[in-house]
C-alpha positions in Angstrom: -20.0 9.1 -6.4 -23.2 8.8 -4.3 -24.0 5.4 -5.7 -20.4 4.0 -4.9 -20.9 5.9 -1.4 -24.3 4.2 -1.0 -22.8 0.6 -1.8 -19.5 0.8 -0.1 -21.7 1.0 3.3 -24.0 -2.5 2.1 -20.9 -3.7 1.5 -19.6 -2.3 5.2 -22.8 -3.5 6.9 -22.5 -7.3 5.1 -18.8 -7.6 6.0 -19.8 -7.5 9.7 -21.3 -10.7 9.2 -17.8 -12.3 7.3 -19.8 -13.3 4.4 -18.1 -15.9 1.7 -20.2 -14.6 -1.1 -20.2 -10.8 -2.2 -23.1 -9.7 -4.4 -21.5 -6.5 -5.1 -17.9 -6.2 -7.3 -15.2 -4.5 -5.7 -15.2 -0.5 -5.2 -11.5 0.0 -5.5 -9.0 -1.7 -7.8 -4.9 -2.4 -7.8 -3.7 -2.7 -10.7 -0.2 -3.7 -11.6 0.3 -2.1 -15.7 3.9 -3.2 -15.4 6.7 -4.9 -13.6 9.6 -2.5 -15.0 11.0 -0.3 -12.8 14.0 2.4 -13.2 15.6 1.9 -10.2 16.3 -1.6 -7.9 15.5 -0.6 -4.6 16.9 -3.1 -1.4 13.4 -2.9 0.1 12.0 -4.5 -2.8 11.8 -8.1 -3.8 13.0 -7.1 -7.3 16.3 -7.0 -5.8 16.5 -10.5 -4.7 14.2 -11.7 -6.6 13.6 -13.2 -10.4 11.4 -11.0 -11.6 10.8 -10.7 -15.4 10.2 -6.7 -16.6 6.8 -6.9 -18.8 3.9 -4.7 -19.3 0.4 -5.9 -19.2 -0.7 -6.7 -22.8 -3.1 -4.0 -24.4 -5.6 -7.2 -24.4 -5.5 -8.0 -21.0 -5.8 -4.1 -20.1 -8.8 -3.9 -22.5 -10.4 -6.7 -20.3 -10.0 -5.1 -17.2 -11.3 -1.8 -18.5 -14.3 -3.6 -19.3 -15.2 -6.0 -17.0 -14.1 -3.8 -14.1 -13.7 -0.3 -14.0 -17.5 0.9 -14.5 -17.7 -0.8 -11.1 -14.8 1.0 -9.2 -14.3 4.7 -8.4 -10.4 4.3 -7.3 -7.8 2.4 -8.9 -4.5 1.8 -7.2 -1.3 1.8 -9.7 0.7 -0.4 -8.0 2.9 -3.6 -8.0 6.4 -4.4 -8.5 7.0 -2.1 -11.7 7.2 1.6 -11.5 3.9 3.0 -12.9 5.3 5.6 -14.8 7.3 3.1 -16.7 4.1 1.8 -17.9 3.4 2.3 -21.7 0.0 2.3 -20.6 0.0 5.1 -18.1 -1.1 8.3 -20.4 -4.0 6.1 -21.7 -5.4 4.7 -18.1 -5.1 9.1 -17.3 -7.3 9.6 -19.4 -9.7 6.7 -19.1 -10.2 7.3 -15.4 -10.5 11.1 -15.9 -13.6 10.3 -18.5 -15.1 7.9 -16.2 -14.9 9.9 -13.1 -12.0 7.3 -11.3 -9.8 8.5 -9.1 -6.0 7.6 -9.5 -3.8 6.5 -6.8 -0.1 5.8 -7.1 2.9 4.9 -5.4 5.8 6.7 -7.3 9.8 6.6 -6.5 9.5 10.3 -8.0 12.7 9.8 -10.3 10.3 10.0 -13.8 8.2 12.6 -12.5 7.6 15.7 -14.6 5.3 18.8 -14.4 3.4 17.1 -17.6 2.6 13.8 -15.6 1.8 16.2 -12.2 -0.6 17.8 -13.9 -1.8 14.9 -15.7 -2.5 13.4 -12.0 -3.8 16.4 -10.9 -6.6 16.4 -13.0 -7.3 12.6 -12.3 -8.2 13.8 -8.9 -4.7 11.7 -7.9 -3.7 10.6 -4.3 -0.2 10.2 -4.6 2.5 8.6 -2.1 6.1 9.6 -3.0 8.3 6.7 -1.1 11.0 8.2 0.3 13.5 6.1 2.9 15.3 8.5 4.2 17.0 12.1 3.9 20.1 12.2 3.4 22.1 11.5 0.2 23.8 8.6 2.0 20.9 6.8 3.2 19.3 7.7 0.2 21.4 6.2 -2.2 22.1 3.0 0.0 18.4 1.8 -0.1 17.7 2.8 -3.7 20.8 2.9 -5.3 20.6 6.5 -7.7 18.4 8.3 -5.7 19.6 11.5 -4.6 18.0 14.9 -2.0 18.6 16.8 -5.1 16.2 14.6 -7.4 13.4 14.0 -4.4 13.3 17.9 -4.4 12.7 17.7 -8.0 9.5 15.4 -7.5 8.4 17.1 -4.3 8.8 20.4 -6.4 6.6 19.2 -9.6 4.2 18.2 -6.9 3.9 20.9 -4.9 3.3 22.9 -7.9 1.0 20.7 -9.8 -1.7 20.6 -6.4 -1.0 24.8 -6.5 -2.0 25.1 -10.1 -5.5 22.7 -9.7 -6.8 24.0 -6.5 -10.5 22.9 -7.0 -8.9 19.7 -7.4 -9.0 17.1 -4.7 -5.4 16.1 -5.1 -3.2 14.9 -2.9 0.3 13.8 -2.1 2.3 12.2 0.7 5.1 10.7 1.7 5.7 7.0 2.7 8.3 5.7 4.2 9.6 2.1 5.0 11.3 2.3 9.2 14.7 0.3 8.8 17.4 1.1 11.4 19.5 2.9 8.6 16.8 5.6 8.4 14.8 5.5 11.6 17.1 8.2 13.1 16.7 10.6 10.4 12.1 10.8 10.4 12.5 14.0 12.1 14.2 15.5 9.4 12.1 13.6 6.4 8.9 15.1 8.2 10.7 18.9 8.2 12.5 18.6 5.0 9.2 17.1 3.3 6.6 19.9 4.5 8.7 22.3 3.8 7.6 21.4 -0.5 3.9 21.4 1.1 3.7 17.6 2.5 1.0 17.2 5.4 0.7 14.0 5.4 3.8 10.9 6.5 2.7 7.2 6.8 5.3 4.6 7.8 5.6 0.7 7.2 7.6 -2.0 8.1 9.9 -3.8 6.2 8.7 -7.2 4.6 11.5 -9.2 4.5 10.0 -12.2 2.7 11.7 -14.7 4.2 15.1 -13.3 2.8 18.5 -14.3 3.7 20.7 -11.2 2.7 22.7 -9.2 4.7 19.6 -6.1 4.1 17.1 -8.5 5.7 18.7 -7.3 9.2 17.6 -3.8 8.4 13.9 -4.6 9.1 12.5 -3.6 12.2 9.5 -6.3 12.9 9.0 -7.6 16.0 11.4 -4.9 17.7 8.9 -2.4 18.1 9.9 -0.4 21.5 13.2 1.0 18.4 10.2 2.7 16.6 7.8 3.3 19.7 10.5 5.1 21.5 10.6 7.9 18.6 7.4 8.0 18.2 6.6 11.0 20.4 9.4 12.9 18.9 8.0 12.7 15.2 5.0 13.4 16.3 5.8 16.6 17.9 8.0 17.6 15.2 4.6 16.7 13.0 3.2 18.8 14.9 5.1 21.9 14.6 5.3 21.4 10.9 1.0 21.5 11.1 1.6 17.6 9.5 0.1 14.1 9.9 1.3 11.0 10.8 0.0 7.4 10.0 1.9 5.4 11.9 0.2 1.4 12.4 -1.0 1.1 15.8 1.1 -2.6 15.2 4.4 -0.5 15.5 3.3 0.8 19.6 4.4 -1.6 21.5 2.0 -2.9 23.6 2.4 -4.4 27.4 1.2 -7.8 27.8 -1.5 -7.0 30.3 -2.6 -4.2 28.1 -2.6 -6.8 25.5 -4.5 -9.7 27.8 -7.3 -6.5 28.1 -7.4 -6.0 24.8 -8.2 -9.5 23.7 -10.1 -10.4 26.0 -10.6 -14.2 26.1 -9.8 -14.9 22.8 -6.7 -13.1 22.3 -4.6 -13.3 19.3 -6.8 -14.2 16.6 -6.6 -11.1 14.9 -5.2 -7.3 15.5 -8.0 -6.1 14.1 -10.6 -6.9 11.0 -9.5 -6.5 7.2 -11.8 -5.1 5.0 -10.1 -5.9 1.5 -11.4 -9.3 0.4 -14.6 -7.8 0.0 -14.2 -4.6 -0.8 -11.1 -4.2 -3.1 -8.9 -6.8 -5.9 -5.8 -6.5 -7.0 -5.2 -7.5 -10.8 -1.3 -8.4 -11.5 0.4 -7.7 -14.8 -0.2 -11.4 -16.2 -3.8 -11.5 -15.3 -3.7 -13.0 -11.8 -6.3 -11.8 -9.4 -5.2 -11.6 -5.2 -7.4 -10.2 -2.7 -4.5 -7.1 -2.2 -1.1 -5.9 -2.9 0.0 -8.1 -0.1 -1.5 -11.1 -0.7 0.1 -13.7 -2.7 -3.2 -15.5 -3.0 -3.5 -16.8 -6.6 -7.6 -16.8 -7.0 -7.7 -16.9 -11.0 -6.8 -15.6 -13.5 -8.4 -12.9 -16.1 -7.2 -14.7 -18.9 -8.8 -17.9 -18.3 -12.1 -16.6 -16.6 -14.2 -13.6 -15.8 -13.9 -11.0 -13.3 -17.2 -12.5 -12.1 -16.4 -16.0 -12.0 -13.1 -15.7 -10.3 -14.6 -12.8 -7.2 -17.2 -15.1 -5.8 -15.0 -18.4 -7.2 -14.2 -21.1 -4.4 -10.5 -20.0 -3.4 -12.1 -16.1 -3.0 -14.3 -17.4 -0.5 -12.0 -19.0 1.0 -9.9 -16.3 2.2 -13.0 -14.4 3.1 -13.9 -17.5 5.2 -10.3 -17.9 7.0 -8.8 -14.4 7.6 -10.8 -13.7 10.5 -10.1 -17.2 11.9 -7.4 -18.5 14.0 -5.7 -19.6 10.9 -5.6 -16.9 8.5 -3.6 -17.0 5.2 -0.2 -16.8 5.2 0.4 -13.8 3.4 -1.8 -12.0 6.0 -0.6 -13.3 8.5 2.3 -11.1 8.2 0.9 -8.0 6.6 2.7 -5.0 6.7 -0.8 -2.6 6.2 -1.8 -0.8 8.8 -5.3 -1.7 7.9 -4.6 -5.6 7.7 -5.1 -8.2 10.5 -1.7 -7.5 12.0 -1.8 -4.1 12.7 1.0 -3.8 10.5 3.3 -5.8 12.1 4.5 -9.0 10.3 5.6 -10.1 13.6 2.4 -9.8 15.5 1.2 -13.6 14.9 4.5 -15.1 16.1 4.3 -12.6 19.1 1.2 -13.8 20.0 2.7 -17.3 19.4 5.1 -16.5 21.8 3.3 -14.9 24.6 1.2 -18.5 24.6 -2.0 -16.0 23.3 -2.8 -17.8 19.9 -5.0 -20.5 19.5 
């Protein structure tokens, strides 16, 4: 861990330069083993979507093992699929518990067990449990089948699995995407949640892609005082509960002289500075490489060249060269990350637009 410790800060020290070329692979990996998923979620482009349910080939998963993991010391399960669907998923367990990675996962909870808890547990596992609400109404509306009684279930085989491993450095929490249907019912989340040993709620917006359905009106971008206006209450109730919050600074509204100060003279470039193109990768089920989960960036492809090629190839560079412009990418442009350029607000670029502060 020392060594990854030891390059993360090179790679730290060389980002503050916004260098196109990165001598040193990625730390931390995404990986997306499938694209099935149990459930069909509103807040999820699978529901509007085409999206064809595959797992990654044992091949391509072999490639990846080699070419990338000895490099990393997290990997990120994530994508469009469930991970837990994967085929995969017992075998990358135990890969990244021989080689010392640490597992991360975004889970719906509905296939969780005391088996796979455990299994996680001793991967040294960060785990987010989404969860859009608490009540069985709100529940079931934004991921049709979900119920309180099976959330308790998951909370339940994770609360147990971090008391049964406790020299292990796991971790869960609970994640949340704000839509008006559930934005009045955080207070309870945060109770109900800590109350099966959560300390830790984090909060996005909703992408809405550029969709057209009735659900796209549930997303809460660019009306941030709805969200800023709670804010103090969920953190008090956080607070009472001995429980975090992460909630993007791009979700506080901001006045526009506090704004003006902020930026200075050249205001609306950026929120703030992303670290990902040259410090993580995200590798998709059929072998395409993006510089994150956001991103929709193709910059290769695993099964037509290397990992090495493709992360210091031409189109890698040039999102390393662009995001910190005037002109970023589209995709991060309006990233819903708290860490991303936005702040994570998807609506911070056209606000900027807006208040004549872009350039």
């Amino acid at each position: 861990m020392r060594s990854f410790r030891v390059r993360r800060a090179i790679m730290k020290a060389l980002r503050i330069f916004d260098p196109e070329y990165m001598p040193f692979y990625p730390v931390q990996l995404l990986l997306e083993l499938t694209t099935v998923c149990n459930l069909t979620c509103r807040t999820c482009y699978r529901s509007v979507g085409n999206v064809s349910s595959v797992h990654m080939s044992e091949e391509l998963l072999d490639s990846v093992i080699t070419q990338v993991f000895p490099h990393i010391y997290h990997v990120e399960l994530i994508g469009l699929g469930e991970a837990l669907c994967s085929p995969h998923f017992s075998r990358i367990t135990e890969v990244c518990r021989s080689m010392g990675i640490r597992i991360g996962t975004s889970t719906n909870g509905m296939l969780m067990t005391p088996e796979i808890a455990d299994r996680l547990a001793a991967c040294e596992s960060l785990i987010v449990l989404s969860v859009d609400g608490c009540s069985d109404d709100t529940l079931g509306y934004v991921r049709p089948g979900v119920t309180r009684a099976k959330i308790e279930h998951a909370m339940r085989c994770l609360r147990d699995a971090r008391e049964r491993h406790p020299k292990s450095t796991f971790r869960w929490s609970i994640h949340s995407v704000l839509l008006r249907r559930n934005v009045d019912e955080i207070d309870d989340l945060i109770r109900w949640g800590s109350a099966f040993g959560c300390t830790r709620f984090s909060f996005s917006h909703f992408d809405t892609l550029d969709r057209t359905d009735p659900f796209a009106s549930e997303g809460l971008a660019g009306e941030n005082a709805i969200i800023s206006s709670r804010i103090t209450r969920w953190e008090e109730t956080a607070r009472s509960v001995s429980a975090s919050l992460l909630i993007p600074s791009g979700m506080r509204t901001m006045p526009d002289s506090a704004h003006s100060r902020q930026f200075g003279t050249c205001p609306g470039r950026y929120f703030q500075k992303c670290y990902l193109p040259w410090r993580e990768t995200q590798i998709f089920v059929n072998g395409v490489v993006t510089q994150c989960c956001v991103g929709g960036t193709d910059l290769g492809n695993l099964n037509d060249a290397s990992f090495r090629q493709i992360w210091n190839g031409e189109r890698y560079r040039s999102i390393r060269r662009t995001i910190h412009s005037g002109h970023p990418p589209e995709p991060c442009s309006r990233c819903t990350m708290d860490y991303g350029i936005t702040g994570g607000d998807p609506a911070y670029f056209e606000r900027c637009r807006g208040a004549g502060l872009s350039r």
